[in-house]
C-alpha positions in Angstrom: 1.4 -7.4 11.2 1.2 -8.4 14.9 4.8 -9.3 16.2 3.4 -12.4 17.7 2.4 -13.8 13.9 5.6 -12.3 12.4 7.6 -14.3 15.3 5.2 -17.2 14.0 6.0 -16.5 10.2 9.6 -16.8 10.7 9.9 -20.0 13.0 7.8 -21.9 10.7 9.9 -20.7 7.8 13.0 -21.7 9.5 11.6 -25.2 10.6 10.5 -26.0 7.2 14.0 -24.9 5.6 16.2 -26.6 8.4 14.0 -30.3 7.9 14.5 -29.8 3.9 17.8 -29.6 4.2 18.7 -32.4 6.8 16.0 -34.5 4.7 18.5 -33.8 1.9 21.8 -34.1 3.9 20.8 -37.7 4.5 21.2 -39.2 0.5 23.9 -35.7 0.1 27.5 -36.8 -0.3 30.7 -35.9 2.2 31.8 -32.8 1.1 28.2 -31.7 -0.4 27.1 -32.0 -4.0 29.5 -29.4 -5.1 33.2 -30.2 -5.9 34.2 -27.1 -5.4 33.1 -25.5 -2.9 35.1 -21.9 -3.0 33.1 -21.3 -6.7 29.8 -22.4 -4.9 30.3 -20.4 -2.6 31.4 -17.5 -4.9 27.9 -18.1 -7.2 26.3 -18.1 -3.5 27.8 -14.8 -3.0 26.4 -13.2 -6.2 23.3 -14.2 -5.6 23.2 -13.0 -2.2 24.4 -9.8 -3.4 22.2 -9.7 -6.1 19.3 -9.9 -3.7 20.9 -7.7 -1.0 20.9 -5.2 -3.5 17.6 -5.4 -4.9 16.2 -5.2 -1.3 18.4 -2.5 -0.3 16.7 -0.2 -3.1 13.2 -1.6 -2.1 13.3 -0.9 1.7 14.7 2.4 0.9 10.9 3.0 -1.6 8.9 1.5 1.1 10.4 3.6 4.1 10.0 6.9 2.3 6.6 6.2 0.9 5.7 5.5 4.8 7.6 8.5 5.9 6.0 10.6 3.7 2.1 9.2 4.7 3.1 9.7 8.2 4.7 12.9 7.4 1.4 13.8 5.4 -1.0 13.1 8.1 0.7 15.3 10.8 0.7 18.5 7.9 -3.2 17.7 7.8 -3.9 18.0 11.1 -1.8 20.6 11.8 -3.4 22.8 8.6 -7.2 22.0 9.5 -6.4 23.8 13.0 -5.0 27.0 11.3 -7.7 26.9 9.1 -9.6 26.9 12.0 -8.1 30.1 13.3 -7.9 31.8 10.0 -12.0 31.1 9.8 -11.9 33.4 13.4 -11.2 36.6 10.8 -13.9 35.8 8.3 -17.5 37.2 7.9 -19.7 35.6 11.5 -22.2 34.0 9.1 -19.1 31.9 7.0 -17.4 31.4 10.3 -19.9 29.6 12.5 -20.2 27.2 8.9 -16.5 26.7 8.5 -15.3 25.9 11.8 -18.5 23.5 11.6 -17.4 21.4 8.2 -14.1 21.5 9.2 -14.8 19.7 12.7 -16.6 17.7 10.3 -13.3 16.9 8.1 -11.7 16.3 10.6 -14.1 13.8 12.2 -14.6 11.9 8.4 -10.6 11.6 8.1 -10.6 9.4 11.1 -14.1 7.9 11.4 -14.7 7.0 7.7 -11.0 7.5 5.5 -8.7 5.9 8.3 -10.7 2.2 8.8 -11.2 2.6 4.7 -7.4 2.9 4.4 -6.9 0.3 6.9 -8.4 -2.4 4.7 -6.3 -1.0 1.4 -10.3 0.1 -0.2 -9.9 4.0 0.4 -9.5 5.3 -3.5 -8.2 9.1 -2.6 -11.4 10.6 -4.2 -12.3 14.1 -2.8 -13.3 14.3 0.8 -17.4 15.5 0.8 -16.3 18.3 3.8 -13.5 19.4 1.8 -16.4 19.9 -1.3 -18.7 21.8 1.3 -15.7 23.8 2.7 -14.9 24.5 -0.6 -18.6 26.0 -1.6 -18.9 28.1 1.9 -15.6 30.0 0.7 -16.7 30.8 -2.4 -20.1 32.5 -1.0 -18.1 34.8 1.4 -17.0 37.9 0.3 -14.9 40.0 2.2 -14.8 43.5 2.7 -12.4 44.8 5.7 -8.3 44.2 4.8 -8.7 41.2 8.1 -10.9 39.8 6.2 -8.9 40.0 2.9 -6.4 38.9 4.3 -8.0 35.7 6.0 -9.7 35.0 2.8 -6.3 34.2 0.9 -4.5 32.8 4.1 -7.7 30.4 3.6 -7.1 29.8 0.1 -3.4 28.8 0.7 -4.0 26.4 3.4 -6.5 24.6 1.7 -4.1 24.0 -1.0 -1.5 22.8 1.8 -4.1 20.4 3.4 -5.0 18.9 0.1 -1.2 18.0 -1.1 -0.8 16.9 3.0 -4.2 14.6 2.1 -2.5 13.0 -1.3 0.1 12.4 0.9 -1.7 10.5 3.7 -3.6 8.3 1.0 -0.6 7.6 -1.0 0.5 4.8 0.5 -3.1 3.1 1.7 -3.1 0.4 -1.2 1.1 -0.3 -1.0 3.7 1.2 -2.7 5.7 -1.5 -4.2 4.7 -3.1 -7.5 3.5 -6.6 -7.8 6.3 -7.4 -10.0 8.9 -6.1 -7.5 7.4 -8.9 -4.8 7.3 -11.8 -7.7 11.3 -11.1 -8.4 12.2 -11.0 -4.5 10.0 -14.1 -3.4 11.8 -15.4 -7.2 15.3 -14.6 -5.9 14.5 -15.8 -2.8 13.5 -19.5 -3.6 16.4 -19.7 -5.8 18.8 -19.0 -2.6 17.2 -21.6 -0.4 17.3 -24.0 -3.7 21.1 -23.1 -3.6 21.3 -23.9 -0.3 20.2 -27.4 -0.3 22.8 -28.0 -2.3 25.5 -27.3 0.4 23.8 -30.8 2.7 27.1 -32.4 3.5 26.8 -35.6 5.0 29.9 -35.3 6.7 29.2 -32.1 8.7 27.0 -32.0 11.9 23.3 -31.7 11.7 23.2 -28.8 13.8 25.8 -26.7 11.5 23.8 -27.4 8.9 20.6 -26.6 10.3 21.9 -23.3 11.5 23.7 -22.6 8.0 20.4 -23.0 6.3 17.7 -21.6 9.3 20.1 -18.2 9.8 19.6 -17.6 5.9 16.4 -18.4 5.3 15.1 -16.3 8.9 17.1 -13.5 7.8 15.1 -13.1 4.2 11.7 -14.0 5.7 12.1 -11.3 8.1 13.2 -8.6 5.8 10.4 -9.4 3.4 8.2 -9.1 6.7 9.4 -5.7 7.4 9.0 -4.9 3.8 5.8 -5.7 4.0 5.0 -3.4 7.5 6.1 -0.7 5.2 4.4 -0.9 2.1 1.1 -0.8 4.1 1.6 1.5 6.9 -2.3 1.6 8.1 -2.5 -2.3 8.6 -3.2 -3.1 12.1 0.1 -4.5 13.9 3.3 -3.1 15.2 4.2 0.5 13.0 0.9 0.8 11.8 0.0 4.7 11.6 -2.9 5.9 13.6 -5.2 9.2 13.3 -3.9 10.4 16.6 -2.3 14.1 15.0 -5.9 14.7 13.6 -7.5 13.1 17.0 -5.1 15.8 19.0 -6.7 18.2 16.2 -10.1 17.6 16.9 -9.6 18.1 20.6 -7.9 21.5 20.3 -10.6 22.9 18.3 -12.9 22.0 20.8 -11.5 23.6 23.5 -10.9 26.7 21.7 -14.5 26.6 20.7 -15.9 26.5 24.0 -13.0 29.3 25.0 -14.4 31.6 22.5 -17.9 30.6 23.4 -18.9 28.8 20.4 -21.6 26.4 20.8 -23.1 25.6 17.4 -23.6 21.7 17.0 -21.3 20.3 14.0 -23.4 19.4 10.8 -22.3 15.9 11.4 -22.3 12.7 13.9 -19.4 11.6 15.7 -17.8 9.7 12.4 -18.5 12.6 10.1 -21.2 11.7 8.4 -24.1 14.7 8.3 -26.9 15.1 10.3 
């Protein structure tokens, strides 16, 4: 979410919580509706906490699940360019093809996945390049110990990239359950309910305003943030971007053209194949 709207979110929240109370604070009695305040006040304070709490545990689930995404991306990018210089040891013929498809992987995760997980519709099913990596390795067969070797250094990594891929997609359609959202935005209409009950004709309009717009601006912007991190690819402020596999892409290429390797990708600029 763009700052701009969230700043937008929460002054309209405010405004329509500050006129609802004074609207109420003009029929409300001196003293407010409750006659005694300090056990208000104390049911205002377990409810508060109630919802403090429940938050607490929520933000905590929504930062790790972006932590981890974020986290998951970098390990990809960083795995498809040793994988890149493990292919260097293989057979020539399974060499030229798996530096190809894996330019092409990398090219698919942020043409194709990235704008897929963007809009929440990317479903984490296997990545076609990671298939066709997958069928060059099993035609190779080594026969020098380099080549033994770079063949099960291969096999690791893959297995690397493809928990570091779970990892990215994870978090593309949200973390947090549907439920969870319905108690909070529950808890939190009950607060501001609560609240109207404090209008106190005898107190200024202005105390009460800010009584009711400091609570009510505090929650929205929580449940904002919540929402920046239970989708992490949106478009706004803290969205993640494909810029460790971008940096990936880039370092392959000049190491290509440092080892004199020319050979076109089997793909277009967005992975798709040629």
């Amino acid at each position: 979410m763009d700052i701009a709207l969230a700043v937008v979110v929460i002054a309209a929240a405010v405004a329509v919580a500050v006129a609802a109370i004074l609207l109420v604070r003009r029929r409300a009695p001196d003293g407010s509706y409750f006659s005694d305040g300090d056990r208000a006040s104390g049911v205002f304070g377990a409810l508060a906490t109630g919802f403090s709490v429940l938050l607490g545990f929520i933000v905590f689930l929504a930062f790790s699940s972006y932590d981890e995404s974020k986290t998951g991306a970098e390990t990809e990018a960083l795995v498809v360019v040793q994988q890149f210089e493990t292919a260097q040891f293989l057979p020539p013929a399974a060499r030229r093809q798996l530096t190809g498809e894996l330019i092409c992987y990398g090219r698919s995760v942020v043409g194709q996945e990235w704008p897929r997980m963007e809009t929440g519709t990317e479903s984490g099913a296997v990545n076609p390049w990671g298939l066709a990596l997958f069928g060059t390795m099993r035609a190779v067969q080594p026969t020098t110990p380099t080549e033994q070797s770079a063949y099960d250094k291969w096999l690791d990594q893959t297995s690397t990239r493809e928990e570091a891929r779970r990892d990215r997609v994870h978090a593309s359609e949200g973390v947090i359950p549907v439920a969870l959202w319905r108690v909070l935005y529950f808890i939190a209409a009950v607060i501001v309910v609560y609240m109207l009950f404090f209008a106190d004709s005898g107190e200024r309009a202005v105390t009460q305003g800010l009584l009711m717009g400091s609570v009510v601006a505090v929650m929205v912007a929580t449940l904002l943030l919540l929402s920046i991190l239970d989708n992490p690819y949106r478009k706004g402020v803290s969205e993640l971007r494909p810029v460790a596999m971008q940096q990936t892409l880039r370092l392959i290429d000049q190491a290509r053209g440092t080892l004199g390797q020319d050979d076109p990708p089997p793909c277009d600029a967005q992975g798709q194949p040629t």
